[in-house]
C-alpha positions in Angstrom: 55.7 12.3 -23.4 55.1 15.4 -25.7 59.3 15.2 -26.9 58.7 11.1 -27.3 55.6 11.8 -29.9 57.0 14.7 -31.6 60.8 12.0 -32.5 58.4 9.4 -33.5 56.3 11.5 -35.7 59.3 13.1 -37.1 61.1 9.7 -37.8 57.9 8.5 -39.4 58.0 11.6 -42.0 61.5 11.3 -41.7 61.8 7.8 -43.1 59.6 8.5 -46.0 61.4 11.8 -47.2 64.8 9.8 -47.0 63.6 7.3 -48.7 62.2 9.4 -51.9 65.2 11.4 -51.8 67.0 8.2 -52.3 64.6 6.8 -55.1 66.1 10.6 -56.9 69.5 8.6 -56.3 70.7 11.0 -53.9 72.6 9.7 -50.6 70.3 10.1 -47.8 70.1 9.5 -44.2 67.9 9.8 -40.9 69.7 10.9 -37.9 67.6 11.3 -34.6 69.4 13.8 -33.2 71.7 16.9 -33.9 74.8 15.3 -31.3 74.1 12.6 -34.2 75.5 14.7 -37.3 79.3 14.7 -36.1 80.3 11.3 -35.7 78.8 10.5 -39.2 80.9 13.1 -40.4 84.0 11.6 -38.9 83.2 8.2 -40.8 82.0 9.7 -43.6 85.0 12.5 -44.4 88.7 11.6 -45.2 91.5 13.6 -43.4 93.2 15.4 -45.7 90.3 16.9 -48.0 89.3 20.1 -48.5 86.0 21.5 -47.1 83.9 24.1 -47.5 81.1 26.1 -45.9 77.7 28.2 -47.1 76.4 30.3 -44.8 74.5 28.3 -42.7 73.1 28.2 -38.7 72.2 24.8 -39.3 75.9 24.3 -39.6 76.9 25.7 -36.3 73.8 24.4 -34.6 75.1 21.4 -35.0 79.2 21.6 -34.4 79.7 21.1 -37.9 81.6 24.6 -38.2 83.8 23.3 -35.1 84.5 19.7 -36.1 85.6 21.0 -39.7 88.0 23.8 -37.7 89.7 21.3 -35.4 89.7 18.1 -37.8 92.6 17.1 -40.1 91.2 18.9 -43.0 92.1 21.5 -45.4 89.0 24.0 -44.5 88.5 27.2 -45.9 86.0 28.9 -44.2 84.4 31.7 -45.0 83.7 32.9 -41.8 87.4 33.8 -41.4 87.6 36.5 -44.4 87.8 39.7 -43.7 88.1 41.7 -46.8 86.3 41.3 -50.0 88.9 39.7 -51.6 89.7 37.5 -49.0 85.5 36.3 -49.2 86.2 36.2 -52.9 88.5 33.8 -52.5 86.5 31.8 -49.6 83.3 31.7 -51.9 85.6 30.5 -55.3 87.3 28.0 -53.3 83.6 25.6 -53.0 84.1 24.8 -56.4 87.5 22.8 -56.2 86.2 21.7 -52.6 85.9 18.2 -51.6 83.2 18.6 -49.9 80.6 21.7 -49.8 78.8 22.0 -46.4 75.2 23.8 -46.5 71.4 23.3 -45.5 68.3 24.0 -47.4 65.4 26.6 -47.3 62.9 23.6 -47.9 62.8 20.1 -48.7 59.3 18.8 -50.1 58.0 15.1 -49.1 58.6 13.8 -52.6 62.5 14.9 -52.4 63.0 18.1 -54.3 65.5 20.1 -52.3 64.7 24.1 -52.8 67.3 26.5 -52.2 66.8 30.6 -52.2 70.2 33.0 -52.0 71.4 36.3 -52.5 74.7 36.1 -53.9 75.0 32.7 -55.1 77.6 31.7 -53.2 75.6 28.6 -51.8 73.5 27.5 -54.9 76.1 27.8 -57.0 78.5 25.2 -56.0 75.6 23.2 -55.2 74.8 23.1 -58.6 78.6 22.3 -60.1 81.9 22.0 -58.6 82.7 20.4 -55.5 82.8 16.6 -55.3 80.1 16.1 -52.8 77.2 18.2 -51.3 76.3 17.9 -47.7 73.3 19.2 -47.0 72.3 19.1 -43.1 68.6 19.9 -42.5 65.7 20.2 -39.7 62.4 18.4 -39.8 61.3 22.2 -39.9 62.7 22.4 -43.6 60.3 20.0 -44.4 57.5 21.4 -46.6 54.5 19.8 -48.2 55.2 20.7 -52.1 56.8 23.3 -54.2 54.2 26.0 -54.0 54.5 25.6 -49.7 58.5 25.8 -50.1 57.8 29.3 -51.6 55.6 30.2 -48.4 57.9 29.1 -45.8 60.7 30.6 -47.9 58.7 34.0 -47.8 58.0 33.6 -43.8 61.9 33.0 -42.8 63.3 35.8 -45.4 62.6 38.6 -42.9 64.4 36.6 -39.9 67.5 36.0 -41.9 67.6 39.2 -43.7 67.2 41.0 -40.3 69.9 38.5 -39.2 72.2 39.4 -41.7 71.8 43.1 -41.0 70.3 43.7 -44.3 68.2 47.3 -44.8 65.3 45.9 -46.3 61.7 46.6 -46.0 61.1 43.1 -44.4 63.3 43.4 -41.8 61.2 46.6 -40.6 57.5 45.5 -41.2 57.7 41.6 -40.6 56.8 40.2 -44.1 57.7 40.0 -47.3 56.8 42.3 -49.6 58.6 41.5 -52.6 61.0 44.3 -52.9 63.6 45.9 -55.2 66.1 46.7 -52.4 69.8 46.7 -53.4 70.1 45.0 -49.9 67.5 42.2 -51.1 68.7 38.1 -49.9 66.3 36.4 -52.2 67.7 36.6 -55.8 68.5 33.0 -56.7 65.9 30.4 -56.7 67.0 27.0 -57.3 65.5 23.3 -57.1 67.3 20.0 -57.4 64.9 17.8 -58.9 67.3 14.5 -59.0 70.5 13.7 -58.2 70.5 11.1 -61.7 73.4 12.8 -63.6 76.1 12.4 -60.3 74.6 9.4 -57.9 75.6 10.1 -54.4 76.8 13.3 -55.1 74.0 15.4 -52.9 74.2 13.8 -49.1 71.5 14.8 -47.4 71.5 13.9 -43.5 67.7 15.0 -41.9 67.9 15.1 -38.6 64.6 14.5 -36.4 64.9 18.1 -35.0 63.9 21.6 -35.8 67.4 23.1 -36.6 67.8 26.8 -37.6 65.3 28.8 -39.4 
């Protein structure tokens, strides 16, 4: 009974979010379910074109990593390089990508989509480049506003940067502190306001789930 309310109260919210982030003329959708998020992709993606990945659990939570490795497509995935050049070349390939995979830090009710990244290698081919931005995301992405996006973005930075191994002050005290450390993840800040310039360009597919951090 306690699973039942919390899918109906996240396709309630759900339904609202998708339908501002349309009004912002983006291409969104409401999926119930994270099995969901795979067979959309096999309508929605043509054999043939070239995909690309930003680091994402979201993306692997959801098989997205797998489909994308066994499909008829020309994948470059970052995951695979080994030396620097090698992720050089992974990370410049998003921009001449058909489509760029990812997920978001937040999303807030009225459809701004808030991204925060250490290299760049994720907002920046959001922002120009590839032909089409998929953005996969949790109802736990979901955030209230901008200023509540900057708090949940503060309370998951020491999880990933302890997940990605990185030696900052975070990782050992549990919160963020704002730091200067050469090993610091949260560098870029970016929000998409709209998606008026490209129509349909950002597809956003929110599934009624909590789905990685």
């Amino acid at each position: 009974m306690k699973d039942s309310l919390y899918v109906w109260k996240y396709k309630q919210i759900g339904e609202t979010i998708v339908s501002n982030l349309n009004e912002k003329k983006h291409s969104a959708h409401l999926l119930e379910k994270k099995d969901d998020v795979v067979p959309f992709l096999k309508k929605l993606i043509k054999e043939g074109s070239k995909v690309t990945v930003g680091g994402s659990l979201t993306l692997d939570e959801c098989d997205v990593l797998k489909f994308l490795s066994e499909g008829n497509f020309s994948f470059v995935n970052r995951y695979n390089a080994k030396t620097d050049e090698e992720k050089r070349s992974a990370f410049l390939a998003a921009f001449e990508s058909d489509y760029f995979f990812c997920s978001a830090n937040a999303i807030t009710i009225d459809g701004k989509i808030v991204q925060l990244d250490g290299n760049g290698t994720r907002v920046a081919p959001m922002i120009w480049g590839p032909k089409n931005v998929v953005i996969i995301a949790g109802m736990n992405k979901i955030v209230p506003d901008l200023s509540c996006a900057d708090e949940r973005i503060k309370f998951i930075s020491p999880m990933n940067a302890k997940r990605l191994n990185a030696k900052t002050p975070c990782t050992r005290i549990g919160e963020c502190i704002d730091c200067e450390s050469k090993d610091r993840i949260c560098i870029h800040k970016t929000i998409i306001e709209t998606g008026v310039r490209h129509p349909g360009r950002f597809i956003i597919l929110l599934v009624a789930e909590n789905l990685g951090l």
